[in-house]
MIDO-32618 format. One record per residue: x, y, z of N, C-alpha, C, O, CB in turn; residue in one letter; residue number from 1. Coordinates in nm, 4 decimals. Each point is the difference from the previous one (the first is absolute). Glycine has a CB too. Example, Ala and Ser with C-alpha at 12.3 -4.5 7.8 and 13.67 -1.06 7.14 Angstrom:
// residues 2
[site [1.3190; -0.5690; 0.7800]; [-0.0890; 0.1190; 0.0000]; [0.0900; 0.1200; 0.0000]; [0.1036; -0.0019; 0.0665]; [-0.2928; -0.1154; 0.0581]; 'a'; 1]
[site [0.1542; 0.2223; -0.1966]; [0.0820; 0.1190; 0.0060]; [-0.0770; 0.1090; 0.0730]; [0.0509; 0.1108; 0.0169]; [0.0675; -0.1736; -0.2314]; 's'; 2]
This chain:
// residues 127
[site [-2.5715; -3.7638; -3.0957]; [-0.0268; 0.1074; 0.0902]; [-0.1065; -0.0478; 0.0986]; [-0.1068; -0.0451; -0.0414]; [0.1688; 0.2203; -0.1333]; 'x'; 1]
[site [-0.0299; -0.1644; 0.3227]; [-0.0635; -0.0435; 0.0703]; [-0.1084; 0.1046; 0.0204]; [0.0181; 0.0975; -0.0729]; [0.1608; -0.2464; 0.1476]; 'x'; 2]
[site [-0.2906; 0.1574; 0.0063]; [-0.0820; 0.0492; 0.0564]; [-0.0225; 0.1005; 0.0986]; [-0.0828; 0.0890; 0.0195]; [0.0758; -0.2555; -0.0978]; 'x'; 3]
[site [0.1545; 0.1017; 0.1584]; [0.0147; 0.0772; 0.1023]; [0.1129; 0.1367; -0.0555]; [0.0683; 0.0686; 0.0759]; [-0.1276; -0.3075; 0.1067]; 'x'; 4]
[site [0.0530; 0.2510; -0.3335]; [0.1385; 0.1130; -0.0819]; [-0.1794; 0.1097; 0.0059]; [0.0037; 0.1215; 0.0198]; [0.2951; -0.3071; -0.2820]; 'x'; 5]
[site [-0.4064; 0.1248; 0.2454]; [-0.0917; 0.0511; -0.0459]; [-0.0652; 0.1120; 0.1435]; [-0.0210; 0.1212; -0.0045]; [-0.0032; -0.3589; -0.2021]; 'x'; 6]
[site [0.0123; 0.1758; 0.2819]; [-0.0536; 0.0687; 0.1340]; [0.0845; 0.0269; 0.0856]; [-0.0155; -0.0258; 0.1193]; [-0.1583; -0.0693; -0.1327]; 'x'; 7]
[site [0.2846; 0.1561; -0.0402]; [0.0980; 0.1013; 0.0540]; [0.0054; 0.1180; -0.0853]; [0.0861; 0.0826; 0.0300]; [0.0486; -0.2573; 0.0678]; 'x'; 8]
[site [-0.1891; 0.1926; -0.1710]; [-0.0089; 0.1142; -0.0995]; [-0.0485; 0.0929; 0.0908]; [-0.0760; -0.0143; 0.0958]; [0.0314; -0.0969; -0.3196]; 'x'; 9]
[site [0.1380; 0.2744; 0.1481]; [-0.0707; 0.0923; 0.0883]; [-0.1646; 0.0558; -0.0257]; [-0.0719; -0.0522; -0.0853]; [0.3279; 0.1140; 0.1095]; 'x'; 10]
[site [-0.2865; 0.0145; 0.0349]; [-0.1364; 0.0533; -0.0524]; [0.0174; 0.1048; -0.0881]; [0.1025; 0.0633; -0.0252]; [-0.2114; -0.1192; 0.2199]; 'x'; 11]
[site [0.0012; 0.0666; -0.2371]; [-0.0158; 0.1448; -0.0813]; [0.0766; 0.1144; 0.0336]; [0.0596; 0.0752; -0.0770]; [-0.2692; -0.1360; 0.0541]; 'x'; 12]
[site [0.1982; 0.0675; 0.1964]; [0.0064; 0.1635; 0.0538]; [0.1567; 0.0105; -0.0032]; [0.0680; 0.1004; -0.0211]; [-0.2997; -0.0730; 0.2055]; 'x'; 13]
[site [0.2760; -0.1682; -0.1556]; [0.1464; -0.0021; 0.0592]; [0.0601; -0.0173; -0.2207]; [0.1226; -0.0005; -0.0114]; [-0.1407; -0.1829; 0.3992]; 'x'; 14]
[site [-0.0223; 0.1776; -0.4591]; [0.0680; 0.0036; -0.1136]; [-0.0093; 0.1721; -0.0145]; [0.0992; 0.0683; -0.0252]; [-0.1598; -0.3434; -0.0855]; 'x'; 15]
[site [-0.0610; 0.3248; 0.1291]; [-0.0064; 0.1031; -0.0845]; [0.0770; 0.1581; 0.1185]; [0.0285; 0.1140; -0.0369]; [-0.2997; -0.2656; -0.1414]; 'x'; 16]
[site [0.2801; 0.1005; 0.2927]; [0.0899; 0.0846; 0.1450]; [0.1268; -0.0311; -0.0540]; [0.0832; 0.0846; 0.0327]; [-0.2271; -0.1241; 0.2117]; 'x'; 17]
[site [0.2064; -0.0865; -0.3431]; [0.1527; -0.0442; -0.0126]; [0.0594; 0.0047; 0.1577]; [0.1129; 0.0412; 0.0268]; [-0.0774; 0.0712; -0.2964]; 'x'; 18]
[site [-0.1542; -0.1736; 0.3915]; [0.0357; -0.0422; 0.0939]; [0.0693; -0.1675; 0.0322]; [0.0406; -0.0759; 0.0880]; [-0.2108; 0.2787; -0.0664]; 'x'; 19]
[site [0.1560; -0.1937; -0.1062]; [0.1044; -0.1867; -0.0138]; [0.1563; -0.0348; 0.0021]; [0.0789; 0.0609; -0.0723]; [-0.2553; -0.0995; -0.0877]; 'x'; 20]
[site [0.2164; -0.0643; 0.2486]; [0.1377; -0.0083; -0.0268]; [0.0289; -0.0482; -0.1611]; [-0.0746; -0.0123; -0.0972]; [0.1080; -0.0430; 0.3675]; 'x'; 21]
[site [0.0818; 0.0389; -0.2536]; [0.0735; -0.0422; -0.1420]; [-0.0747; -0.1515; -0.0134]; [-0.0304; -0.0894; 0.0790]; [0.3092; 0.2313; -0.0558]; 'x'; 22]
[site [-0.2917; -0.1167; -0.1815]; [-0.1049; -0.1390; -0.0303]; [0.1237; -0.0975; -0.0791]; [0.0774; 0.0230; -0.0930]; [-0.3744; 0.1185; 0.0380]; 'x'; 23]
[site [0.2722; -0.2580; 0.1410]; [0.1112; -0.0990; -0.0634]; [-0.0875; -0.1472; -0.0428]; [0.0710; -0.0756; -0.0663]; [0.1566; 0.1861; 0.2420]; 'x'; 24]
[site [-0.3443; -0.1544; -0.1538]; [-0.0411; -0.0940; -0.0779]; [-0.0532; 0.0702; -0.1238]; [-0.0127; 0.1216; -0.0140]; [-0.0282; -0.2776; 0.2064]; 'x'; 25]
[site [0.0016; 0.0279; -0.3099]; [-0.0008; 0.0835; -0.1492]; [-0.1804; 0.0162; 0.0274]; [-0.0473; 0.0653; -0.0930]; [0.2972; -0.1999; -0.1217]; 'x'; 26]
[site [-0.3545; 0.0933; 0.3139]; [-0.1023; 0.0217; 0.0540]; [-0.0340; 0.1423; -0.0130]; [-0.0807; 0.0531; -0.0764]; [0.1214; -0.2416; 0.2077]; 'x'; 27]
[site [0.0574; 0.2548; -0.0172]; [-0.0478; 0.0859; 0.0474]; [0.0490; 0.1511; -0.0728]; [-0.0333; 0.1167; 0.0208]; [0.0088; -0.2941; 0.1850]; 'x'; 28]
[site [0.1265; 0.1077; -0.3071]; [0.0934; 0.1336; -0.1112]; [-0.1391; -0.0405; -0.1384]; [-0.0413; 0.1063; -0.0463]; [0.4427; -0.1334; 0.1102]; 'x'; 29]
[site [-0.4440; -0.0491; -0.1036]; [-0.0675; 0.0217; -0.0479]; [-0.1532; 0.0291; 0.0239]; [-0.0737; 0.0250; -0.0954]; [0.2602; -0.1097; 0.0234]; 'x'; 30]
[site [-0.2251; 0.0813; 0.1812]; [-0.1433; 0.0309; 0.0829]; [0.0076; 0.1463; -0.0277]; [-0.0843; 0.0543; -0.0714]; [0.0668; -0.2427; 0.2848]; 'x'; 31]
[site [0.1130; 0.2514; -0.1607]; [0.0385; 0.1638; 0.0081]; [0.0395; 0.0761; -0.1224]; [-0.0200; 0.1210; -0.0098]; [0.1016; -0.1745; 0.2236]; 'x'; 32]
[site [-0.0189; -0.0269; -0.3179]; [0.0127; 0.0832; -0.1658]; [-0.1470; -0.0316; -0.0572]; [-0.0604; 0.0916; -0.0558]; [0.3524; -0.1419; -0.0192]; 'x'; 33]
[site [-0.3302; -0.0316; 0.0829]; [-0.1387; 0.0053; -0.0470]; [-0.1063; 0.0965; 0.0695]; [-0.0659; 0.0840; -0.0612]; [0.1223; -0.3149; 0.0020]; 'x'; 34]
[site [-0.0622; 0.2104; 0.1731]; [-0.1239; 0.0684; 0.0838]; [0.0738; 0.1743; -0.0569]; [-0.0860; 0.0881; -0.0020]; [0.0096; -0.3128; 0.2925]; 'x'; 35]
[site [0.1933; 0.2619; -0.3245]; [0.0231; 0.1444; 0.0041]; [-0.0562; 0.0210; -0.2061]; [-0.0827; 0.0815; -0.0406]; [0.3563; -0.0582; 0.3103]; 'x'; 36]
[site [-0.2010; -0.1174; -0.3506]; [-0.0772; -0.0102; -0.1184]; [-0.1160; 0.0134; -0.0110]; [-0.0383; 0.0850; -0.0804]; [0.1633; -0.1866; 0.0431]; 'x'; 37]
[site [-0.2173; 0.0292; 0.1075]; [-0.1342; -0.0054; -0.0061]; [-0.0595; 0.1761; 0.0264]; [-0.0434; 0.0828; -0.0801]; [0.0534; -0.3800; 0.1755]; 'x'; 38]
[site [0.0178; 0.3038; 0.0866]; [-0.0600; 0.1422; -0.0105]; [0.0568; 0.1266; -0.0706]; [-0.0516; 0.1115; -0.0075]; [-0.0192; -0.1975; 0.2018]; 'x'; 39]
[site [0.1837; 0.0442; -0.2420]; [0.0386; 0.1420; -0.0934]; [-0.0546; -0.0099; -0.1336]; [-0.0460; 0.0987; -0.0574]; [0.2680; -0.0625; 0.1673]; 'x'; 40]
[site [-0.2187; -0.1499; -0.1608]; [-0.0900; 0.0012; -0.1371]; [-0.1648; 0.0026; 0.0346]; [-0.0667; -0.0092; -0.1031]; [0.2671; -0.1439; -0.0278]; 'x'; 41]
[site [-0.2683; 0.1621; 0.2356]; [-0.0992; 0.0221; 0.0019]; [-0.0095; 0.1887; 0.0588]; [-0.0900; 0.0764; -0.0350]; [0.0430; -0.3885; 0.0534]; 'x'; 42]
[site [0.1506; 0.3455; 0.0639]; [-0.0355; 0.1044; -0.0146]; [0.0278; 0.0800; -0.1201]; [-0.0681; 0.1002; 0.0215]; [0.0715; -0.1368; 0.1888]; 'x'; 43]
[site [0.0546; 0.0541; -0.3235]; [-0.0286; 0.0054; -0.0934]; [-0.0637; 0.0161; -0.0692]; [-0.0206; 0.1129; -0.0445]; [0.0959; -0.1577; 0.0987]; 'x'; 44]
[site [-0.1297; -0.0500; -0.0910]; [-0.1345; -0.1088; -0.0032]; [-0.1584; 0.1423; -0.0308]; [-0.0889; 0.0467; -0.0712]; [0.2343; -0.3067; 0.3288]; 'x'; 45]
[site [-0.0585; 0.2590; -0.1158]; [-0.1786; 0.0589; 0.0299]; [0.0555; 0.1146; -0.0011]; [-0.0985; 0.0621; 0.0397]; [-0.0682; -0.2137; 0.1174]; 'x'; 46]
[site [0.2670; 0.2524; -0.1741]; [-0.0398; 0.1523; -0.0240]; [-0.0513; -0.0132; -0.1590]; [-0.1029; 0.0577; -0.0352]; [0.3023; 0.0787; 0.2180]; 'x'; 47]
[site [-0.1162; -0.2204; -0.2807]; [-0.0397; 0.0550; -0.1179]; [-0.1665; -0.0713; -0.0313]; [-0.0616; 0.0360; -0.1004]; [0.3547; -0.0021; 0.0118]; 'x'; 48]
[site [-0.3420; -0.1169; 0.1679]; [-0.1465; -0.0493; -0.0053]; [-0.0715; 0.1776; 0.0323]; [-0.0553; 0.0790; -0.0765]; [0.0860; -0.4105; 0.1960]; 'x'; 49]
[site [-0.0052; 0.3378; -0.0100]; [-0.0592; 0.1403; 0.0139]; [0.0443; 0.1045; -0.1145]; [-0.0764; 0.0800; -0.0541]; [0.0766; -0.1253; 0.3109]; 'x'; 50]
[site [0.0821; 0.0362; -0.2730]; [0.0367; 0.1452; -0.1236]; [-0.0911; -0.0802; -0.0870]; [-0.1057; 0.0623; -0.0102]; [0.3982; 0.0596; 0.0142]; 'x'; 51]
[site [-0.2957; -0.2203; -0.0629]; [-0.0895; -0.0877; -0.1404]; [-0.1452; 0.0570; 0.0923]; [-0.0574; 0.1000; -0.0432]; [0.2308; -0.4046; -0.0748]; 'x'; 52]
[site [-0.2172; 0.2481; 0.2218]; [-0.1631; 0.0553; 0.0403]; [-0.0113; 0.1441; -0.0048]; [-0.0956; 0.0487; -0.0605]; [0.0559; -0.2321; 0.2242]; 'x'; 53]
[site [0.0994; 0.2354; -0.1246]; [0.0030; 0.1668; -0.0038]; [-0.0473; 0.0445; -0.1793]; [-0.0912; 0.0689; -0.0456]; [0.3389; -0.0468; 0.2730]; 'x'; 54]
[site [-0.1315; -0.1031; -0.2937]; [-0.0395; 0.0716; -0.1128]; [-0.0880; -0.0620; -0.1316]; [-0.0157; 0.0369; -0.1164]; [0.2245; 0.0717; 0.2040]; 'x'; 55]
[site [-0.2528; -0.2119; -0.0135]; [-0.0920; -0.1294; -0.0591]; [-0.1389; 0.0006; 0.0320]; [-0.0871; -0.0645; -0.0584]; [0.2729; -0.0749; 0.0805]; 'x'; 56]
[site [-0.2016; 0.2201; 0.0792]; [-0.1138; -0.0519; 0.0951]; [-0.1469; 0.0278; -0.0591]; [-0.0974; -0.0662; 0.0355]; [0.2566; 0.1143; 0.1725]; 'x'; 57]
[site [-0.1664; 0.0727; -0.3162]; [-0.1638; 0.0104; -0.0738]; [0.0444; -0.0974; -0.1051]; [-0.0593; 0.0325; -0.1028]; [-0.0538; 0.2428; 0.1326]; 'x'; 58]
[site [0.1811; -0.3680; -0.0500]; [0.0551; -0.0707; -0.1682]; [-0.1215; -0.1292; 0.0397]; [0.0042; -0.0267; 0.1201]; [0.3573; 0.0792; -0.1852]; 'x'; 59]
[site [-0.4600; -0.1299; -0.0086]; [-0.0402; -0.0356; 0.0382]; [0.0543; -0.1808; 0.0506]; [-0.0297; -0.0641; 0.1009]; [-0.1066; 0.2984; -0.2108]; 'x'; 60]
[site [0.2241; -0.2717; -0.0092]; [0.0978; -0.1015; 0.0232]; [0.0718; 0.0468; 0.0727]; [-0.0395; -0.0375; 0.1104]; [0.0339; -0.0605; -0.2783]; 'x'; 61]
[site [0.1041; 0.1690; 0.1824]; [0.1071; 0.0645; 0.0379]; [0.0307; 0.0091; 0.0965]; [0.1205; 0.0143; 0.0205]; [-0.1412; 0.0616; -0.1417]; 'x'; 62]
[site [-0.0854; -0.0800; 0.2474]; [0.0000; 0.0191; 0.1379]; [0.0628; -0.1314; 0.0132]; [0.0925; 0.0183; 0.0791]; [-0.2962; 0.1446; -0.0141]; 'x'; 63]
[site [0.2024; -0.2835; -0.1000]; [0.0320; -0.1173; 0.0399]; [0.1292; -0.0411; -0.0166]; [0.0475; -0.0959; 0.0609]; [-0.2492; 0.0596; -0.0932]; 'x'; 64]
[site [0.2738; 0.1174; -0.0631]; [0.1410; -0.0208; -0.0277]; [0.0982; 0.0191; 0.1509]; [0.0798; -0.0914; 0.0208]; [-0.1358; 0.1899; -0.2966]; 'x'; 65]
[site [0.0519; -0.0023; 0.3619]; [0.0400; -0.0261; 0.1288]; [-0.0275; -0.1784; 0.0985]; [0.0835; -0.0381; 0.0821]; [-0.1372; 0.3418; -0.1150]; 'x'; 66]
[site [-0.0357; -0.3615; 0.0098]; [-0.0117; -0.1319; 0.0302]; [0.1152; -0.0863; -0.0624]; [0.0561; -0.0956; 0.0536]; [-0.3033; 0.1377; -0.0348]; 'x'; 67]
[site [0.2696; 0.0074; -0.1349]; [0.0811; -0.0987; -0.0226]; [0.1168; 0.0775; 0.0566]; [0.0413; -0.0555; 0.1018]; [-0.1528; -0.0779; -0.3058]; 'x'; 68]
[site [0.1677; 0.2246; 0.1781]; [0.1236; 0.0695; 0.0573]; [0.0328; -0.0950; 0.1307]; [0.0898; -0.0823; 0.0175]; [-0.1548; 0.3513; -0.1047]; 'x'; 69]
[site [-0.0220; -0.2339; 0.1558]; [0.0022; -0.0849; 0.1603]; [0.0135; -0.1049; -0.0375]; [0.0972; -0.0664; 0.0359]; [-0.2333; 0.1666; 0.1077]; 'x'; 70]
[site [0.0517; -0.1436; -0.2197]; [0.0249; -0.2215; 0.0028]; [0.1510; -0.0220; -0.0734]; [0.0616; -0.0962; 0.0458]; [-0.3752; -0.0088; -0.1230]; 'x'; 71]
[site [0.3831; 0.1817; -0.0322]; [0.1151; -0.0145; -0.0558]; [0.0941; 0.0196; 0.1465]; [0.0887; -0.0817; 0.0250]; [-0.1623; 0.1723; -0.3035]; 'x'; 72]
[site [0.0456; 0.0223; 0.3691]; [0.1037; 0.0329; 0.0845]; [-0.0104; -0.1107; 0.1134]; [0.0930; 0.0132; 0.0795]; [-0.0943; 0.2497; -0.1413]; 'x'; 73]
[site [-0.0937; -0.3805; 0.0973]; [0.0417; -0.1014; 0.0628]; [0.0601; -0.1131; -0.0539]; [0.0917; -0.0734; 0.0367]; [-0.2338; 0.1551; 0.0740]; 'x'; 74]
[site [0.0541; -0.0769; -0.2248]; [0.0613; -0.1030; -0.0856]; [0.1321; -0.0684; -0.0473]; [0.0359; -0.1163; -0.0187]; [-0.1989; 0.2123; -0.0120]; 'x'; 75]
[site [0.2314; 0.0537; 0.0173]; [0.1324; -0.0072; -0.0368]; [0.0767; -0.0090; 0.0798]; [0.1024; -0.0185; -0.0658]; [-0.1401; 0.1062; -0.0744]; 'x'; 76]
[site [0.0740; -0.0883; 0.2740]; [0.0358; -0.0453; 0.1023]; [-0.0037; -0.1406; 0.0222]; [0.0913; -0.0805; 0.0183]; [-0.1432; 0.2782; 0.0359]; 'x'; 77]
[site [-0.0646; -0.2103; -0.0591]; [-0.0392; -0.1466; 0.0684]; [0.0461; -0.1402; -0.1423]; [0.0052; -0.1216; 0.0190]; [-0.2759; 0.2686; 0.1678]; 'x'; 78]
[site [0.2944; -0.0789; -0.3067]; [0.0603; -0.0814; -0.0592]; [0.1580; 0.0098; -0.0496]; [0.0880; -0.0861; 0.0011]; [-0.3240; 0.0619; -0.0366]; 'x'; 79]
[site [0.2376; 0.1421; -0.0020]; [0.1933; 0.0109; -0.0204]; [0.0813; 0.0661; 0.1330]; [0.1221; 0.0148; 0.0065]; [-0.1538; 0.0489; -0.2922]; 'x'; 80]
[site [-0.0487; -0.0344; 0.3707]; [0.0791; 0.0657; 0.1031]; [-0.0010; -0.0823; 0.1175]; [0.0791; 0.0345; 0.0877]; [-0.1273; 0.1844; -0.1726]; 'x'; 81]
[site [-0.0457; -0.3519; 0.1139]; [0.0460; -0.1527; 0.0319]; [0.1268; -0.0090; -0.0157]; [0.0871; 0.0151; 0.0857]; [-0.2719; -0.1158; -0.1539]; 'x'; 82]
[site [0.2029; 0.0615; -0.1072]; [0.1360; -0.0977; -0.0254]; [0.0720; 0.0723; 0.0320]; [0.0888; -0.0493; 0.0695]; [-0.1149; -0.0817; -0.2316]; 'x'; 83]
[site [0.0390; 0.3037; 0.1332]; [0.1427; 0.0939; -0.0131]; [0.0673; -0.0067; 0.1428]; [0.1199; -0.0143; 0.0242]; [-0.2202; 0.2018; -0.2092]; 'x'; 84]
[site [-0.0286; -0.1709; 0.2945]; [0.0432; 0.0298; 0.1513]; [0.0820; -0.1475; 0.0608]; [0.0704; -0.0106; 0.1004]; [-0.3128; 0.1977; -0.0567]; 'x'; 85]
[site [0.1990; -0.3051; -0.1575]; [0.0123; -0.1489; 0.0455]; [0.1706; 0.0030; -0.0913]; [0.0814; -0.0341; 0.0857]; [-0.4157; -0.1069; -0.0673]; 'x'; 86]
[site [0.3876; 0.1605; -0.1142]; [0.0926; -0.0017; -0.0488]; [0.1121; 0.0660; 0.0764]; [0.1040; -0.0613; 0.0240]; [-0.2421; 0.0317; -0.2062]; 'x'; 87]
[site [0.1084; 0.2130; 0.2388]; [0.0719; 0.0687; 0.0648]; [0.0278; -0.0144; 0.1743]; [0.0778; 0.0591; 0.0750]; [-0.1549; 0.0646; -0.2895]; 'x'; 88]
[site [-0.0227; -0.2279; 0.2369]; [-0.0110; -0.0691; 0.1546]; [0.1488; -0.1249; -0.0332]; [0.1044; -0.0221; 0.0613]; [-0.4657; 0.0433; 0.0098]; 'x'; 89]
[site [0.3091; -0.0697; -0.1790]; [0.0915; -0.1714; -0.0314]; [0.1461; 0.1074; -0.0222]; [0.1048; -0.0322; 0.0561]; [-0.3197; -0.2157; -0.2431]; 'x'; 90]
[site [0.2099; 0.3395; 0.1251]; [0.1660; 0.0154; 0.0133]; [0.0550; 0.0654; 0.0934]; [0.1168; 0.0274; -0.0275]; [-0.1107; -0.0333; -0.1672]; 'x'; 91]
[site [-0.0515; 0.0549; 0.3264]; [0.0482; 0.0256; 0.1288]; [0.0160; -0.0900; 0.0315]; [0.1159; -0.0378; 0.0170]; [-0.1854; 0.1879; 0.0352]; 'x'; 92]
[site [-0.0417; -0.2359; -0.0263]; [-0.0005; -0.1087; 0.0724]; [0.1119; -0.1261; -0.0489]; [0.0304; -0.0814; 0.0872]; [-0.2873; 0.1667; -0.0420]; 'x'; 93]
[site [0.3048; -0.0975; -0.1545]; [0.0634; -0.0520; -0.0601]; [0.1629; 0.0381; -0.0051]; [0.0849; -0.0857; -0.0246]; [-0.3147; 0.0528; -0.0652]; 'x'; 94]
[site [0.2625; 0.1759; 0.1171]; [0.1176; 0.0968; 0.0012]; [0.0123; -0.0597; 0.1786]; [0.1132; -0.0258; 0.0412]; [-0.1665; 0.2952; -0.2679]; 'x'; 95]
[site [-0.0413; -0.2837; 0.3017]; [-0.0029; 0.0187; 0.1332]; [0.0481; 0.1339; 0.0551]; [0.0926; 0.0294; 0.0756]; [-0.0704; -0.2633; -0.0774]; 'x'; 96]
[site [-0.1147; 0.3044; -0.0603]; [-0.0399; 0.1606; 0.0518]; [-0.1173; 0.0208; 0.0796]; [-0.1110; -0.0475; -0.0241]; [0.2008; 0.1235; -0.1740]; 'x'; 97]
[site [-0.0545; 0.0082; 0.3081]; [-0.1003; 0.0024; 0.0674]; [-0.0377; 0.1318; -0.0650]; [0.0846; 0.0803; -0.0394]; [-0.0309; -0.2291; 0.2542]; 'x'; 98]
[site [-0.2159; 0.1714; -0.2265]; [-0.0386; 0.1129; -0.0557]; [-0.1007; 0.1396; 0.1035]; [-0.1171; -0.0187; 0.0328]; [0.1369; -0.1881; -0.2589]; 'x'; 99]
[site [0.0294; 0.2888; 0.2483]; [-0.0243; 0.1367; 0.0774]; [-0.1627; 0.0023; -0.0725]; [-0.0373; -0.0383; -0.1109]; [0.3328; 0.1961; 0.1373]; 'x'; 100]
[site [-0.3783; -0.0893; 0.0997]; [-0.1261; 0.0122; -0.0291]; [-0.0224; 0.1148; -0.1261]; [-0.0849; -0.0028; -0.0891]; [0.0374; -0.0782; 0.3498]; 'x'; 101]
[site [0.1608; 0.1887; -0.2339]; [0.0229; 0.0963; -0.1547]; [0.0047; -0.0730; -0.1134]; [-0.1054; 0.0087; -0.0631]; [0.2406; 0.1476; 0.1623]; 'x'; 102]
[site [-0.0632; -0.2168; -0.1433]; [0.0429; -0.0966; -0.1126]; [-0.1200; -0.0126; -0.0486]; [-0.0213; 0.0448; -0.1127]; [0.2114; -0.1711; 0.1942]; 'x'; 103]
[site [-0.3270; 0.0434; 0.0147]; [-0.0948; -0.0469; -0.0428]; [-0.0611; 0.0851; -0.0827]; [-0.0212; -0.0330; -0.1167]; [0.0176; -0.0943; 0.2835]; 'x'; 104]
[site [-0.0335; 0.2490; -0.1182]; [-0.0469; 0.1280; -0.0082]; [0.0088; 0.0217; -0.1571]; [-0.0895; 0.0025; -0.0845]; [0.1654; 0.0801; 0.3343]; 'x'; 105]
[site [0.0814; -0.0656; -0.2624]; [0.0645; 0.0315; -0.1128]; [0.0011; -0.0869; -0.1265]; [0.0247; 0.0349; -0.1154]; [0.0906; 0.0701; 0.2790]; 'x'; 106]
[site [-0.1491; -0.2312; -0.1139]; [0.0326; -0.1093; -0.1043]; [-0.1644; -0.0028; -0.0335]; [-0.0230; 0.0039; -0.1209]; [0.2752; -0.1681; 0.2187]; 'x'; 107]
[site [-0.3426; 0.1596; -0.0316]; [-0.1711; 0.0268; -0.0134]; [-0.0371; 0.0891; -0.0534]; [-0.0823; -0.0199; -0.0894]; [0.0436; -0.0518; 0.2471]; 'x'; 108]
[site [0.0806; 0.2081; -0.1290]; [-0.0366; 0.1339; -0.1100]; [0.0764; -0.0371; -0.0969]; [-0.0547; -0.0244; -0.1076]; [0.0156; 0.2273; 0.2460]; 'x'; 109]
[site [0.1758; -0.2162; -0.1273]; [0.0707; -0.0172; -0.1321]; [-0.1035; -0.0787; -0.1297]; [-0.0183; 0.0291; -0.1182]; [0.2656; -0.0507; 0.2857]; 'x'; 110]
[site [-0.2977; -0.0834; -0.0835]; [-0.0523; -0.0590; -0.1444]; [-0.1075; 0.0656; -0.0574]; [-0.0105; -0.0032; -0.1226]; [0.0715; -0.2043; 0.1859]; 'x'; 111]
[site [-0.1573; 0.2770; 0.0159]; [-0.0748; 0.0777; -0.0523]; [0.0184; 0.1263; -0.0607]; [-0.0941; 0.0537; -0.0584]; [0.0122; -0.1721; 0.1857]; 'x'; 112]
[site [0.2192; 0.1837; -0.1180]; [0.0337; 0.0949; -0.0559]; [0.0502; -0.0792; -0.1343]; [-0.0482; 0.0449; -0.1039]; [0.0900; 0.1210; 0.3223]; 'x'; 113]
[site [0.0471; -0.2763; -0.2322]; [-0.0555; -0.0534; -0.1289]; [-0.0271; -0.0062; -0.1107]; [0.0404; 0.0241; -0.1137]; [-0.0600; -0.0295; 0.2175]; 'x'; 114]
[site [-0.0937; -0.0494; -0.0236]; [-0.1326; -0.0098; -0.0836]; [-0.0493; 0.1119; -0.0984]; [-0.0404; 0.0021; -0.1162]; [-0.0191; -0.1279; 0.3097]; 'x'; 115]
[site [0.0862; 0.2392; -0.0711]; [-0.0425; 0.0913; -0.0441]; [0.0471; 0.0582; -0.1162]; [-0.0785; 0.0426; -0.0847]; [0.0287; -0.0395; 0.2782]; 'x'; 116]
[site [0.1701; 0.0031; -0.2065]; [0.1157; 0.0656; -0.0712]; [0.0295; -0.0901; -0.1071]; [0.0834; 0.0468; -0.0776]; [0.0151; 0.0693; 0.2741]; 'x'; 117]
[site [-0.1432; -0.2388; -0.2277]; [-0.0539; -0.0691; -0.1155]; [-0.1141; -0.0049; -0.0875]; [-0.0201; -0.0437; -0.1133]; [0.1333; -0.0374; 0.2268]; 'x'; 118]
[site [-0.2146; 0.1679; 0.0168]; [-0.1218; -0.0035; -0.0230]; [0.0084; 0.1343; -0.0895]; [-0.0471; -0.0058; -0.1136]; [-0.0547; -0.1384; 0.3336]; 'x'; 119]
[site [0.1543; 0.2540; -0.1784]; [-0.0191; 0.1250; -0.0635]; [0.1178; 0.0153; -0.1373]; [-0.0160; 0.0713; -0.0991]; [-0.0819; 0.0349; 0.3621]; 'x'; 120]
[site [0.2196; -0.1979; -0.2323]; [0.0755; 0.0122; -0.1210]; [-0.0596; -0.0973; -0.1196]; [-0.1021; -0.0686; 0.0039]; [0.3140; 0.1306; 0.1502]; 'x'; 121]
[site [-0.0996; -0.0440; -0.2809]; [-0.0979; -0.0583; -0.1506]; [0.0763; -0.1121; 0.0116]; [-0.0145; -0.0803; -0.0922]; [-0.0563; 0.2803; -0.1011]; 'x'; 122]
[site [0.1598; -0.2340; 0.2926]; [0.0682; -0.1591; -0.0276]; [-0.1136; -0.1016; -0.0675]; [0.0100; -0.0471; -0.1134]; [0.1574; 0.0682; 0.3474]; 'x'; 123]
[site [-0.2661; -0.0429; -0.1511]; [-0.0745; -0.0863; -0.0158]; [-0.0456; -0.0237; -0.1371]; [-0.0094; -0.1100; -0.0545]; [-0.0293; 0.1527; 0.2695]; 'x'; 124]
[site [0.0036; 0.1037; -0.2790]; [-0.0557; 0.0166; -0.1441]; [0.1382; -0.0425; -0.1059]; [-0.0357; 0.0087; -0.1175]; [-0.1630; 0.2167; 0.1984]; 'x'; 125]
[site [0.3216; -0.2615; -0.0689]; [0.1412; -0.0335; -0.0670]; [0.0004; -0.1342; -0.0291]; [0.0507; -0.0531; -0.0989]; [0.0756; 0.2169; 0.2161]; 'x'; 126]
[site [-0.2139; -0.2417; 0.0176]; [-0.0316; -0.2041; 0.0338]; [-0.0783; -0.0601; -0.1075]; [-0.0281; -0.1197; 0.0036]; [-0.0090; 0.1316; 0.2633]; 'x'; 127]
């Protein structure tokens, strides 16, 4: 991957407007499932940090448990929602699909909905 796949990426404003044409390098399909992963698991993130401070906040440990809320809600992005957005980029890009700025949208919340829905079901407790 050259450099120049790198500084053609859109910006922030133009991912989050879904003012972008159809994304056909695997650059710029995965720049955009990630950047939508990221801020949806952080917004997230941070309502239930606030519901935890709201109802944490005289606890004298307790107040701090929202810190981590937030540090889990970048965290987890920036390490499984890397590879996922990098896997679901490689098989467009690989199908030679060009991918609609929606898609991104959809394939970025999708993973954080997820998460989520693993997070709140007992699958995990079955492993």
């Amino acid at each position: 991957m050259s450099s120049q796949d790198f500084t053609n990426l859109e910006s922030v404003v133009n991912v989050i407007g879904l003012s972008s044409k159809p994304l056909w390098a695997f650059a710029e399909m995965w720049y955009q499932v990630f950047l939508w992963a990221l801020f949806s698991s952080m917004f997230v993130h941070l309502i239930a940090a606030f519901i935890a401070f709201a109802a944490l906040r005289l606890h004298k440990q307790g107040r701090w448990v929202p810190l981590g809320i937030v540090i889990m809600g970048l965290l987890s992005p920036l390490s499984g929602g890397v590879i996922t957005s990098a896997a679901i980029a490689g098989v467009y890009r690989a199908a030679g699909f060009t991918m609609a700025p929606m898609y991104a949208l959809v394939w970025g919340v999708g993973q954080t909905v997820f998460v989520m829905v693993i997070s709140f079901s007992r699958i995990l407790a079955t492993l």
